[in-house]
N, C-alpha and C positions, 0 to 999 in steps of 0.2 A: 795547128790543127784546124780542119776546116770546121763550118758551121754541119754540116752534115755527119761527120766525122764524130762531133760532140752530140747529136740526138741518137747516132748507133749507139755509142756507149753510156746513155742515157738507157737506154730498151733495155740494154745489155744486162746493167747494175738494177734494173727496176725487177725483170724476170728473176735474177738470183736472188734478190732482194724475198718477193715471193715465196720463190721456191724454199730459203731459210725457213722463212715462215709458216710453212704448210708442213714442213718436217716436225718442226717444232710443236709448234699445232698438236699433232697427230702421238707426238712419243707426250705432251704435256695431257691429254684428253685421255691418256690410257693413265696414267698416275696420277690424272685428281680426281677420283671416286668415280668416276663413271665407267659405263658400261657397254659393249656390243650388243643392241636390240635388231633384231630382225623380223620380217614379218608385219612390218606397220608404214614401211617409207613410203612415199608417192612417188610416183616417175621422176626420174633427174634428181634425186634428193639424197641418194645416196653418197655414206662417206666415204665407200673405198671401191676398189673392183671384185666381180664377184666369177665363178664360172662361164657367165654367159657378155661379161662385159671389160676392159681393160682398164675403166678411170671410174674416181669419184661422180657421181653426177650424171652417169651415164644407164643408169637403171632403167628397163623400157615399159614398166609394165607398174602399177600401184601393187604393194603388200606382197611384193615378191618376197620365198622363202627366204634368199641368200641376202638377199640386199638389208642392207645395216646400216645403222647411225650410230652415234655417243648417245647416251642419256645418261644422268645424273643414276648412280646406283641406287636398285629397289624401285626403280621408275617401270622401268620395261612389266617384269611381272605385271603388274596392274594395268596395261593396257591391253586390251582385245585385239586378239592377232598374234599380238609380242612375246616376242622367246629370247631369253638371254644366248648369246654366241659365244664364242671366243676364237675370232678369226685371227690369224696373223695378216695382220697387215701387210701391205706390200710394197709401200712408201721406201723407198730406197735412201737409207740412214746414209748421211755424211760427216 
C-alpha cells in the first residue's frame, strides 16, 4: 500500500469516525434531559436543518423561529425569545 493510499484511508476512517459521532451526539442529546429551543440561536449555530436550510450550522439570520439548539430541560422557557419545539430530527440513524 502506498503512502498515499494510506492518507486516503486515513480521511476516509476519520469522516466516519465523525459522522458516528454526530449521530450519537444527536440520538444521546435527545435522552439526557434536554430539550429543542428555538427562537434564540445566532447565525450558524444551529443544531439541525430547518425549512429554509439543509445542515446544522447553516441558519442565516439570528433568533430565527425554526432554527434550534439542545438545552438542558426548563432552560429554554426562561430565555427571551425561546420556545420549546419538538422537531424530528433529521440526522440519518445507522
Amino acid at each position: 500500500m502506498s503512502q498515499h493510499d494510506s492518507k486516503i484511508r486515513a480521511v476516509i476512517a476519520g469522516v466516519l469516525a465523525f459522522s458516528s459521532l454526530a449521530v450519537a451526539g444527536t440520538v444521546l442529546a435527545a435522552e439526557d434531559g434536554k430539550e429543542q429551543c428555538a427562537g434564540i440561536v445566532k447565525a450558524g449555530k444551529n443544531d439541525c436543518a430547518t425549512s429554509t436550510n439543509a445542515c446544522h450550522g447553516h441558519a442565516t439570520a439570528d433568533s430565527s423561529a425554526e432554527a434550534w439548539v439542545y438545552l438542558p430541560k426548563g432552560t429554554c422557557e426562561r430565555l427571551s425569545g425561546g420556545r420549546v419545539v419538538n422537531v424530528k430530527d433529521p440526522t440519518p440513524k445507522q
